[in-house]
MOPAC internal coordinates of N, CA, C and O (Angstrom, degrees):
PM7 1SCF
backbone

  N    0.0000 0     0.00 0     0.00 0    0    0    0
  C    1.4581 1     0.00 0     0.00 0    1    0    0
  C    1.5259 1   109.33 1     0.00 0    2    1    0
  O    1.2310 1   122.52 1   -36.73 1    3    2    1
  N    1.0705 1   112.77 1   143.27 1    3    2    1
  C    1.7204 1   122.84 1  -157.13 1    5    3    2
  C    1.7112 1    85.40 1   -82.43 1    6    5    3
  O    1.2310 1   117.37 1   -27.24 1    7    6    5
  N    0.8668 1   122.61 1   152.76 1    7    6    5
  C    1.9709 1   138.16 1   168.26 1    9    7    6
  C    1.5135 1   116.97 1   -74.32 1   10    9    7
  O    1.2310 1   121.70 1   -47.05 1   11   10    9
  N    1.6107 1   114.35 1   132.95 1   11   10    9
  C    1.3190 1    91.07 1  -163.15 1   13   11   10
  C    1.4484 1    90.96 1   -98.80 1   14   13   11
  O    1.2310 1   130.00 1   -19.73 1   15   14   13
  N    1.7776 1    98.32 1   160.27 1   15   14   13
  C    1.6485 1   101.79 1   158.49 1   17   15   14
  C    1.2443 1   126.93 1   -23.96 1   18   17   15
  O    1.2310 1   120.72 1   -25.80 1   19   18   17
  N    1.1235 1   116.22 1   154.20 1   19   18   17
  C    1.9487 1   112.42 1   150.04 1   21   19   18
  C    1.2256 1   111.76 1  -143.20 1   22   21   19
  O    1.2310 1   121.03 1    20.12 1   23   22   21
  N    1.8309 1   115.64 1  -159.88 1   23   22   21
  C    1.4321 1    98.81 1  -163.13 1   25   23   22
  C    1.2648 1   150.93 1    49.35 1   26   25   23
  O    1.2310 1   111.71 1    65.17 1   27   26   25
  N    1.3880 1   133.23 1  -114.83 1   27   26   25
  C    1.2811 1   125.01 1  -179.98 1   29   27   26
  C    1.6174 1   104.40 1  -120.92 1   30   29   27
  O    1.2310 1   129.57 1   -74.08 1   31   30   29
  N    1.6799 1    99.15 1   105.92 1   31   30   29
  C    1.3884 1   101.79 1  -170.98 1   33   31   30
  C    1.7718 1   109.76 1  -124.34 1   34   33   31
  O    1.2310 1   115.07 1    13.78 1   35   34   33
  N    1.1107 1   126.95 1  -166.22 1   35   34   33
  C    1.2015 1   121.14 1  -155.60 1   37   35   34
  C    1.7244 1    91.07 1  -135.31 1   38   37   35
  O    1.2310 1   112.50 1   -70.23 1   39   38   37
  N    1.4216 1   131.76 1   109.77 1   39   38   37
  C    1.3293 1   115.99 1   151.95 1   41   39   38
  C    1.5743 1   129.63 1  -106.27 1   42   41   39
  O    1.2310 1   125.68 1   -28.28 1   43   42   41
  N    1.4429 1   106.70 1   151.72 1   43   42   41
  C    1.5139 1   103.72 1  -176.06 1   45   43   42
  C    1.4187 1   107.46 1  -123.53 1   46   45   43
  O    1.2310 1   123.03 1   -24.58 1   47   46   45
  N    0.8823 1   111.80 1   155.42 1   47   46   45
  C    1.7139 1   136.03 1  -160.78 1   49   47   46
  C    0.8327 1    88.76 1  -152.88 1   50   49   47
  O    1.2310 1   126.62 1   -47.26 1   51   50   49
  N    1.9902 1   104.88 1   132.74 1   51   50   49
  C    1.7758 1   146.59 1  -172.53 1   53   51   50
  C    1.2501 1   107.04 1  -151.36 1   54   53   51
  O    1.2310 1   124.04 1   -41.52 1   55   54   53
  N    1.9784 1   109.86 1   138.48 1   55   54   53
  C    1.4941 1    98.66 1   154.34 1   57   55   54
  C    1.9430 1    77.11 1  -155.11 1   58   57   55
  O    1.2310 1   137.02 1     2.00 1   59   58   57
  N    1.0552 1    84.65 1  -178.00 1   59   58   57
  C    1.7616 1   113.15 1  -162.60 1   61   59   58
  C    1.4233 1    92.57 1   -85.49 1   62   61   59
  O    1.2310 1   110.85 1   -47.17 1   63   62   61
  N    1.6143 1   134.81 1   132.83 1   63   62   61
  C    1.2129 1   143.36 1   178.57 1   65   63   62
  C    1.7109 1    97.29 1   -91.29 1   66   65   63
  O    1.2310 1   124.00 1   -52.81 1   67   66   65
  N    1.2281 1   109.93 1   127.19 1   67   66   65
  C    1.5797 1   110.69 1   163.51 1   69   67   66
  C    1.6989 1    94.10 1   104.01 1   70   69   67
  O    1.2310 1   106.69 1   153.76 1   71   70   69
  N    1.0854 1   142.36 1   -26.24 1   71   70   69
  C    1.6227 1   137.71 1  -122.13 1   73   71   70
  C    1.5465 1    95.68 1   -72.70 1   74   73   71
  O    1.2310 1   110.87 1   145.59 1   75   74   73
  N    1.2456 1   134.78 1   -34.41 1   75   74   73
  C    1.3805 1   132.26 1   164.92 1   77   75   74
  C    1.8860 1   115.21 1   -28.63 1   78   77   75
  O    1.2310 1   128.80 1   106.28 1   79   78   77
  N    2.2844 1   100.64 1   -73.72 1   79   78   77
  C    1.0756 1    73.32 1   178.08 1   81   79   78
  C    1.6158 1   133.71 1   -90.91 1   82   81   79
  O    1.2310 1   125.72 1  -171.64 1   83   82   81
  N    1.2646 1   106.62 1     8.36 1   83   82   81
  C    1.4778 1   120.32 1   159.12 1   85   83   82
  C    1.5022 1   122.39 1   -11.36 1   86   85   83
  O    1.2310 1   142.53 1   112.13 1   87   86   85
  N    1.8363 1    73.84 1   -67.87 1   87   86   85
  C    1.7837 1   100.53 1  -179.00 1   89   87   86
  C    1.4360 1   108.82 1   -56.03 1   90   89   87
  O    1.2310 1   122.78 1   119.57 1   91   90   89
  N    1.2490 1   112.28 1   -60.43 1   91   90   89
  C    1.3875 1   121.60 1  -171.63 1   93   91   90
  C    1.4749 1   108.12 1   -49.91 1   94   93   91
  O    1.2310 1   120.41 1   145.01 1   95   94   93
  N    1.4273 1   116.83 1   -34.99 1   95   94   93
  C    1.8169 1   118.36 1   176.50 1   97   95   94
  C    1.6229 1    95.40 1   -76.21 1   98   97   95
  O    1.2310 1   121.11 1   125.19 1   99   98   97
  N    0.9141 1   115.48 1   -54.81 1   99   98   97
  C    1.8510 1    99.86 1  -163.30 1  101   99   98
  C    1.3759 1   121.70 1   -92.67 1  102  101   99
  O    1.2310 1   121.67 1  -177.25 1  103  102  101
  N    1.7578 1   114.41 1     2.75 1  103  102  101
  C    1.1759 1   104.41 1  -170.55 1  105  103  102
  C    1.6858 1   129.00 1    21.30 1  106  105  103
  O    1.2310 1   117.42 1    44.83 1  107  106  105
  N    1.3007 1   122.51 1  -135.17 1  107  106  105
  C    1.7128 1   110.06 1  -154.47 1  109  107  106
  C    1.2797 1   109.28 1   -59.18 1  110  109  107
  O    1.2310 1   119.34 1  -178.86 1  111  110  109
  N    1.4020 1   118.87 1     1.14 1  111  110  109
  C    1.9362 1   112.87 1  -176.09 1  113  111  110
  C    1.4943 1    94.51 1   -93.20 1  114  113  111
  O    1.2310 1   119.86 1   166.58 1  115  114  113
  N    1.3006 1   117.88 1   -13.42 1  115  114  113
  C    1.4395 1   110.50 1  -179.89 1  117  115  114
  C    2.2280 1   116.20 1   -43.57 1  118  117  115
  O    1.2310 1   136.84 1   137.38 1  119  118  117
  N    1.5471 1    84.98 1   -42.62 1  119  118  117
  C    1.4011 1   108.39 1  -165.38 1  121  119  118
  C    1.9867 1    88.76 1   -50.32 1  122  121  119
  O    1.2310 1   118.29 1   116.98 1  123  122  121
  N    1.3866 1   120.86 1   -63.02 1  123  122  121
  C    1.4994 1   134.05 1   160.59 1  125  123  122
  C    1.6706 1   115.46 1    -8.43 1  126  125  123
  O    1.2310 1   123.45 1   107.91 1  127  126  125
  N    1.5271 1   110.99 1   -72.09 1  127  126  125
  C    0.7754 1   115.86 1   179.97 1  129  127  126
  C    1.6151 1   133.99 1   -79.16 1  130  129  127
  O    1.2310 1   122.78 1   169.16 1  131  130  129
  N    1.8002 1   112.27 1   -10.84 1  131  130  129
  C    1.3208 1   115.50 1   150.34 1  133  131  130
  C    1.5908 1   116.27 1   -68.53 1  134  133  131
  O    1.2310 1   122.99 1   144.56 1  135  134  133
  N    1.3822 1   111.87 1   -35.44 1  135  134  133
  C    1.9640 1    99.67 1   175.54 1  137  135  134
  C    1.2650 1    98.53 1   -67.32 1  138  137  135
  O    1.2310 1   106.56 1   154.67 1  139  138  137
  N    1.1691 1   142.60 1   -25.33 1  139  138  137
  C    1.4009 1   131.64 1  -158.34 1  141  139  138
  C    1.3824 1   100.58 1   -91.08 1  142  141  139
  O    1.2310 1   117.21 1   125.57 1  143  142  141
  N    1.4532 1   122.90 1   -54.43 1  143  142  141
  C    1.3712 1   105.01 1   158.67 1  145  143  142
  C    1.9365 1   141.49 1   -48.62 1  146  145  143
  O    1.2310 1   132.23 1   153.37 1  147  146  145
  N    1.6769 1    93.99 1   -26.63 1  147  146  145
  C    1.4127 1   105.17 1  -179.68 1  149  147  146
  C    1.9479 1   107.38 1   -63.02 1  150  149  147
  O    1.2310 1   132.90 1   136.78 1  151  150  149
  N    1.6018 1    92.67 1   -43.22 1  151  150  149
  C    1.4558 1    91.85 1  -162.41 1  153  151  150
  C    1.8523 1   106.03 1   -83.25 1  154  153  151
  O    1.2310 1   112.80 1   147.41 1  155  154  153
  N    1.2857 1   131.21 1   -32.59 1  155  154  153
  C    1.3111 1   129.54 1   159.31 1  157  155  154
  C    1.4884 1   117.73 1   -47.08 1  158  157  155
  O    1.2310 1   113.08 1   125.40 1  159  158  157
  N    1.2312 1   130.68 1   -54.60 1  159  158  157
  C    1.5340 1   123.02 1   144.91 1  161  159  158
  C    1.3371 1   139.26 1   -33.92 1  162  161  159
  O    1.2310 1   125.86 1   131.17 1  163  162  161
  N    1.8618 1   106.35 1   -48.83 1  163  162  161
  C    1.5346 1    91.95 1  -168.76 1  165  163  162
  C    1.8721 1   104.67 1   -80.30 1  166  165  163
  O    1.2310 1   127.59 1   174.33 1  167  166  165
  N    1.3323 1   102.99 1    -5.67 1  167  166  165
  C    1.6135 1   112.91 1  -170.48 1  169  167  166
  C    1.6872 1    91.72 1   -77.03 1  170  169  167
  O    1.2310 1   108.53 1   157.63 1  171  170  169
  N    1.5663 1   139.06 1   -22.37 1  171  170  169
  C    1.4063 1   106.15 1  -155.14 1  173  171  170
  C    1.8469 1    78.22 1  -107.93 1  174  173  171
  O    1.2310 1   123.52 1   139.94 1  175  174  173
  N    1.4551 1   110.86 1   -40.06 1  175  174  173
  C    1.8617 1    96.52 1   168.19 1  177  175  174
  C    1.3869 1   136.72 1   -42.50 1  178  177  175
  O    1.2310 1   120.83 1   170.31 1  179  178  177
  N    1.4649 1   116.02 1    -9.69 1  179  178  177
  C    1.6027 1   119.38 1  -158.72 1  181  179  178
  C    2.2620 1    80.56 1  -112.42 1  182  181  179
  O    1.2310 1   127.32 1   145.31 1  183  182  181
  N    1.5142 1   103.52 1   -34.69 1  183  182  181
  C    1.5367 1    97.76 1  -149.57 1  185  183  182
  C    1.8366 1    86.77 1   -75.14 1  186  185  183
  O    1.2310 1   117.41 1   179.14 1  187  186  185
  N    1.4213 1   122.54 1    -0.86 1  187  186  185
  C    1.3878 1   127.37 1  -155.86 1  189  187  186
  C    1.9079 1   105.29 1   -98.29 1  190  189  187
  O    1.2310 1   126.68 1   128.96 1  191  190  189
  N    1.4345 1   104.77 1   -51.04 1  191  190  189
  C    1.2790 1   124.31 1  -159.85 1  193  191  190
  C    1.5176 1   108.11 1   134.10 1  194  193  191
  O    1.2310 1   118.36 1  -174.09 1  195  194  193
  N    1.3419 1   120.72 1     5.91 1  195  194  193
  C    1.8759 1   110.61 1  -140.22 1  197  195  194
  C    1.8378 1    91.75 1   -94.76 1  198  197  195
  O    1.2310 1   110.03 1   -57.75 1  199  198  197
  N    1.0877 1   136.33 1   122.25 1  199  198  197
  C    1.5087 1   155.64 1   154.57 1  201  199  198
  C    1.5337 1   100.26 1   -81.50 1  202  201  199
  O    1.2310 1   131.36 1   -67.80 1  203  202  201
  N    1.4720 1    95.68 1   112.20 1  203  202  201
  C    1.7360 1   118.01 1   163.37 1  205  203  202
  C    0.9538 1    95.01 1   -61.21 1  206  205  203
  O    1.2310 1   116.00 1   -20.60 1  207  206  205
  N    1.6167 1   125.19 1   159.40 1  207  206  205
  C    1.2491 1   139.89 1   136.62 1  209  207  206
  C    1.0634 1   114.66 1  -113.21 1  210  209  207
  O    1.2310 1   112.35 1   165.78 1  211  210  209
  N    1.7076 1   132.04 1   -14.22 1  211  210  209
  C    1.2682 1   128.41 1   179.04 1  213  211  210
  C    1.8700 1   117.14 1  -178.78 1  214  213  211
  O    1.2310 1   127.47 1   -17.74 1  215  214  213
  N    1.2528 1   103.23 1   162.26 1  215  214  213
  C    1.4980 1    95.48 1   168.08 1  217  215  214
  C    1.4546 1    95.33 1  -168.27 1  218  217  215
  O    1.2310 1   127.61 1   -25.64 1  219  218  217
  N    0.9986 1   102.96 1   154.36 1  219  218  217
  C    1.6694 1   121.49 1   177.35 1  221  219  218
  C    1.6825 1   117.52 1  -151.91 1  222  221  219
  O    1.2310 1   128.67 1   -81.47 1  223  222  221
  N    1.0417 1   100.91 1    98.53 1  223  222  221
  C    1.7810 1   114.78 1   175.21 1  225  223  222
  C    1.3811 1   101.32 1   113.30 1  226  225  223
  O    1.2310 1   123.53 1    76.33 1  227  226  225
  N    1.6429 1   110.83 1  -103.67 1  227  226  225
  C    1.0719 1   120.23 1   150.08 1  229  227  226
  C    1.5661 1   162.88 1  -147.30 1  230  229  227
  O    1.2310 1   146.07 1  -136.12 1  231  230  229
  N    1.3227 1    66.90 1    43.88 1  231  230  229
  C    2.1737 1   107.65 1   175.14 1  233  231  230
  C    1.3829 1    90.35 1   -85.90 1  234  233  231
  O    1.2310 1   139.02 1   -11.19 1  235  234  233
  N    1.7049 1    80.74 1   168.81 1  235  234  233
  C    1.6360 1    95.87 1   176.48 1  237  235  234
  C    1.8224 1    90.89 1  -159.69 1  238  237  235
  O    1.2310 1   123.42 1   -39.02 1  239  238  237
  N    1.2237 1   111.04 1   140.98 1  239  238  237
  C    1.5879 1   137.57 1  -175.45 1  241  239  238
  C    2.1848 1   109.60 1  -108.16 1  242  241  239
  O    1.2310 1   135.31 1  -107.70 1  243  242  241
  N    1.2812 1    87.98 1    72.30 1  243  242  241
  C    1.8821 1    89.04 1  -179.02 1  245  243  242
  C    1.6496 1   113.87 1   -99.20 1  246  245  243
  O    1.2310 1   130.18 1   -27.25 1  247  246  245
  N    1.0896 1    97.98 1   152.75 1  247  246  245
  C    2.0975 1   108.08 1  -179.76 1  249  247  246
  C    1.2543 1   108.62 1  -128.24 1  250  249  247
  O    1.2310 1   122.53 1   -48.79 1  251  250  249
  N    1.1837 1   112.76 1   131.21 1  251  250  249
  C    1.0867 1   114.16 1  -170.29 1  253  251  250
  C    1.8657 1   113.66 1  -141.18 1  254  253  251
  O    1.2310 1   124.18 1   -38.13 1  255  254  253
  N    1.3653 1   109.58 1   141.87 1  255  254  253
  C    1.6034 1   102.85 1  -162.20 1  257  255  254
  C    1.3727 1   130.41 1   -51.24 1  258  257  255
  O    1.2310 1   137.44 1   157.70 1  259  258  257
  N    1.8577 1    83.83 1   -22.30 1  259  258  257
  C    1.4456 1    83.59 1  -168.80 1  261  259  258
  C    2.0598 1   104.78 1  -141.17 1  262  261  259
  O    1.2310 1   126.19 1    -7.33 1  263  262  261
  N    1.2148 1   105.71 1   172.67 1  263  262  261
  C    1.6608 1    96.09 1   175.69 1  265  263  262
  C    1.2106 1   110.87 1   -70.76 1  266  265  263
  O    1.2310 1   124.06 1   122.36 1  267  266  265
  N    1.4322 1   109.82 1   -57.64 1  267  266  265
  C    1.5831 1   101.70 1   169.81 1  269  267  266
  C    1.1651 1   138.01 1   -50.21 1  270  269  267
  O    1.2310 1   121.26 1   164.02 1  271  270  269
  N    1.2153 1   115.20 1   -15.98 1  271  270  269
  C    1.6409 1   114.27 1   172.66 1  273  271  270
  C    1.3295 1   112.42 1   -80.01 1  274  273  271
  O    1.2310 1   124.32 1   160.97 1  275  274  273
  N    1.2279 1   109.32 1   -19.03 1  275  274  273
  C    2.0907 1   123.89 1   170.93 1  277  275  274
  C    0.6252 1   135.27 1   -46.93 1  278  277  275
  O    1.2310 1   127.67 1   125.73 1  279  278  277
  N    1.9780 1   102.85 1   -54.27 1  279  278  277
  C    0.9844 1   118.87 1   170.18 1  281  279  278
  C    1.4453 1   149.84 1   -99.33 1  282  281  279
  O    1.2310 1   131.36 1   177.52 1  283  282  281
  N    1.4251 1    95.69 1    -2.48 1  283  282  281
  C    1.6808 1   128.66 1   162.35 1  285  283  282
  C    1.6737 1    95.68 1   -81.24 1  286  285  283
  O    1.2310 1   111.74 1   170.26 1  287  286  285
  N    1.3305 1   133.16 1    -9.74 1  287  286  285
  C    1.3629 1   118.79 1  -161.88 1  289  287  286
  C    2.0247 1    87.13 1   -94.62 1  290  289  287
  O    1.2310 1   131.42 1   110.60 1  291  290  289
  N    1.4096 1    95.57 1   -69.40 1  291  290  289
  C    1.5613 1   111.37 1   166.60 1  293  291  290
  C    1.6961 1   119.14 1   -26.11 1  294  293  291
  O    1.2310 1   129.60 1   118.35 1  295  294  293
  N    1.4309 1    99.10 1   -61.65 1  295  294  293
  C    1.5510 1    88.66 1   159.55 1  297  295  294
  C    1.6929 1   133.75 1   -48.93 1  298  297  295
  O    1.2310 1   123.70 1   114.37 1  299  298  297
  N    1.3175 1   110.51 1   -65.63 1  299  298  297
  C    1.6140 1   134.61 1   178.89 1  301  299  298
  C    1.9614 1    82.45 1   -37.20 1  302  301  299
  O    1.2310 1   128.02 1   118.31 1  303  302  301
  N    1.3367 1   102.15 1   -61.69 1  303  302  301
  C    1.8599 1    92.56 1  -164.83 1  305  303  302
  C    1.4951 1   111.81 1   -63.81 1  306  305  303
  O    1.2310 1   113.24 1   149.01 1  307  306  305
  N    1.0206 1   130.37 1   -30.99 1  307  306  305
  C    1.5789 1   125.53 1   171.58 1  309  307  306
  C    0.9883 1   108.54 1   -57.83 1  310  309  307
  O    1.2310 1   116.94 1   117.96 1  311  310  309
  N    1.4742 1   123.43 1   -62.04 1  311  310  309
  C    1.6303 1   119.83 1  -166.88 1  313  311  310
  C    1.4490 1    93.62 1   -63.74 1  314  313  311
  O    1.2310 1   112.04 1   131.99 1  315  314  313
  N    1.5060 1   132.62 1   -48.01 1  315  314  313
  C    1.2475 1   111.02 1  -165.20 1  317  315  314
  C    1.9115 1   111.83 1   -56.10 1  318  317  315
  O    1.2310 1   126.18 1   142.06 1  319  318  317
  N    1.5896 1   105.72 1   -37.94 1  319  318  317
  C    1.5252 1   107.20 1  -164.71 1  321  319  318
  C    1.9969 1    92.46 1   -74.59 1  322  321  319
  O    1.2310 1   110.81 1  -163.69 1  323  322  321
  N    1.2757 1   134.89 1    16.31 1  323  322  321
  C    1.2901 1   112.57 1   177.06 1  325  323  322
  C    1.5488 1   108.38 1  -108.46 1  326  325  323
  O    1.2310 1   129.58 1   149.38 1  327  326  325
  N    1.4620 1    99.14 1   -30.62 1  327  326  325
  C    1.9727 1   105.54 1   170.02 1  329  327  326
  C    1.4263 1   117.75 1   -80.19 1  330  329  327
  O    1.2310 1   116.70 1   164.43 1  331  330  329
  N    1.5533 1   123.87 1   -15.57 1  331  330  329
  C    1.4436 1   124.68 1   172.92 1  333  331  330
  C    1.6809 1   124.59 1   -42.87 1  334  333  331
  O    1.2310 1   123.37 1   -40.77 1  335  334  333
  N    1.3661 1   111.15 1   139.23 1  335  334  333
  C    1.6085 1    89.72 1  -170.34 1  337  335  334
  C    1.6433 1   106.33 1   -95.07 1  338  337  335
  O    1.2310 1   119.41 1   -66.09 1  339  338  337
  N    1.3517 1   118.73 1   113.91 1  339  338  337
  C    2.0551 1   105.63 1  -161.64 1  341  339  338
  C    0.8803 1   103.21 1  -106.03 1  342  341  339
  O    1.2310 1   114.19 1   -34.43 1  343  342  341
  N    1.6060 1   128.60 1   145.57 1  343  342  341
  C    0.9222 1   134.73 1  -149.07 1  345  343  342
  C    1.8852 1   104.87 1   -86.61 1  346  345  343
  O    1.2310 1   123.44 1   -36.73 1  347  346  345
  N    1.1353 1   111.02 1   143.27 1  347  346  345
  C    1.7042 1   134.67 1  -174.53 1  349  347  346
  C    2.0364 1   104.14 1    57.54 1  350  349  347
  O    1.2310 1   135.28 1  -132.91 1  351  350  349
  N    1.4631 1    88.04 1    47.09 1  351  350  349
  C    1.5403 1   115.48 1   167.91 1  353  351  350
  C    1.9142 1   107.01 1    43.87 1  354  353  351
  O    1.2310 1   132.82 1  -139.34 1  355  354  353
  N    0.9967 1    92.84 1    40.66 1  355  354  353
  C    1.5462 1   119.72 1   176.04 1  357  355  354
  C    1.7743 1   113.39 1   -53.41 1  358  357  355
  O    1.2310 1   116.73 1   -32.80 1  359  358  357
  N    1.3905 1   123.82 1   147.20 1  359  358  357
  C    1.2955 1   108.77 1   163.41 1  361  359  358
  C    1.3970 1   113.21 1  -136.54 1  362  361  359
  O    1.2310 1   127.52 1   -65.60 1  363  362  361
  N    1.6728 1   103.13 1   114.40 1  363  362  361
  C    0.9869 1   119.97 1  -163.37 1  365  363  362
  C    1.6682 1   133.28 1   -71.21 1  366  365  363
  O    1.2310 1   106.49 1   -90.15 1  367  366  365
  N    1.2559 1   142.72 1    89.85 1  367  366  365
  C    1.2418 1   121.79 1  -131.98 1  369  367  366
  C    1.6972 1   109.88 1  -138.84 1  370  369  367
  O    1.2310 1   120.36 1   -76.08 1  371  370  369
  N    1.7060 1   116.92 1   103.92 1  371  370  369
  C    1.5890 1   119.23 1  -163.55 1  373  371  370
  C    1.0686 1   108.35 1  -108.82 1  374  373  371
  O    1.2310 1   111.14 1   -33.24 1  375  374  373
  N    1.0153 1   134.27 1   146.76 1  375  374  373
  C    1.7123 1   156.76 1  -143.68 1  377  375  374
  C    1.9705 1    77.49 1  -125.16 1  378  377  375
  O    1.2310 1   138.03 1   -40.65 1  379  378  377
  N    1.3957 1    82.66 1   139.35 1  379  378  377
  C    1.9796 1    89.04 1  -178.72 1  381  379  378
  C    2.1438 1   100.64 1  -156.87 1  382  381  379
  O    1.2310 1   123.87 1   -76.74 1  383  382  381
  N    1.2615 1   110.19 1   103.26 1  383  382  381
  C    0.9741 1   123.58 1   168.85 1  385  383  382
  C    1.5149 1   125.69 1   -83.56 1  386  385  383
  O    1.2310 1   117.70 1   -43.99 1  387  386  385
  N    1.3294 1   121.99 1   136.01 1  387  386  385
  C    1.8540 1   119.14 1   170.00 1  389  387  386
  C    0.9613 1   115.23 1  -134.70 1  390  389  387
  O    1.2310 1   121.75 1   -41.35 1  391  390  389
  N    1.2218 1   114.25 1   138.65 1  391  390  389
  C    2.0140 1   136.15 1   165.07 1  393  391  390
  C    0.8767 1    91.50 1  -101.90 1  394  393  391
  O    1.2310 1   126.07 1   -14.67 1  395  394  393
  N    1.3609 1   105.93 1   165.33 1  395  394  393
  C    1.0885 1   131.94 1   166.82 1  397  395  394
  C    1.8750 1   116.93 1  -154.13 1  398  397  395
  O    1.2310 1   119.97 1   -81.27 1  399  398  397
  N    1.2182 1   117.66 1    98.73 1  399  398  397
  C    1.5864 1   133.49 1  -163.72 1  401  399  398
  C    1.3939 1    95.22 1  -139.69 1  402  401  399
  O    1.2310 1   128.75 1   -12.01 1  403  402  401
  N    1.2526 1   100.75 1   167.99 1  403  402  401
  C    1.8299 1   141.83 1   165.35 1  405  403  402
  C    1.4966 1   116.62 1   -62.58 1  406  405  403
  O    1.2310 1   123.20 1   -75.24 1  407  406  405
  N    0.8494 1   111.47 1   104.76 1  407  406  405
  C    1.7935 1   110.21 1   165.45 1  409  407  406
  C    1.4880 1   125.39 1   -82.67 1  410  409  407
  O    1.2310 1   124.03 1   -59.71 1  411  410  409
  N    1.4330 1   109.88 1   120.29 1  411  410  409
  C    1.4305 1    99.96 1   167.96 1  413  411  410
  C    1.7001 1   127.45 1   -83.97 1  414  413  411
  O    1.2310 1   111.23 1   -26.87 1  415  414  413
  N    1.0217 1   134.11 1   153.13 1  415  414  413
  C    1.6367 1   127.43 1  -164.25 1  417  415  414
  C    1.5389 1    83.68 1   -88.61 1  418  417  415
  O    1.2310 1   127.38 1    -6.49 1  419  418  417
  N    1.8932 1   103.40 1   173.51 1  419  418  417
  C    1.4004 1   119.13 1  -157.80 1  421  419  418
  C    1.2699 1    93.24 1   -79.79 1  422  421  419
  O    1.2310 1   123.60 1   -28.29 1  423  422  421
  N    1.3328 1   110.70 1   151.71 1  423  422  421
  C    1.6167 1   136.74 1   138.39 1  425  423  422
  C    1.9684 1   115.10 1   -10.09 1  426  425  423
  O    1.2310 1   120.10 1   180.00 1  427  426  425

């Protein structure tokens, strides 16, 4: 298991704007266009420094060592999610927030 940051780290939080009626437009290709979003993301978090901690639906919870790596990561994933080819010519579009604070270690 990779080591997590500490100290003063940078997290980013993502989810897909619209993805409800998304679904409702693409039905079963929807499933398509969440891997396609999963894998254009996890490619600009890994090329950044950025360690998931989680995702559920289609957010995603990343840390990353530094701010700049956040926000070069955040970038890299937009441009990647605007050249992606989505399926039933879809436009795919994620809202991506960052902090950046101090962590205290566990209890």
């Amino acid at each position: 298991m990779r080591e997590l940051p500490s100290g003063t780290v940078s997290m980013l939080f993502s989810d897909i704007e619209g993805s409800t009626l998304m679904l409702s437009r693409l039905g079963s290709r929807y499933t398509d266009a969440l891997d396609g979003h999963r894998d254009v993301l996890r490619s600009a978090w890994a090329a950044h420094g950025g360690t998931e901690m989680g995702t559920e639906g289609d957010s995603f919870f990343v840390v990353f060592p530094t701010a700049g790596g956040a926000v070069q990561a955040a970038v890299e994933a937009q441009r990647g999610l605007e050249t992606h080819a989505w399926p039933g010519d879809e436009r795919v579009r994620v809202r991506m927030g960052i902090h950046t604070g101090v962590t205290t270690g566990a209890p």
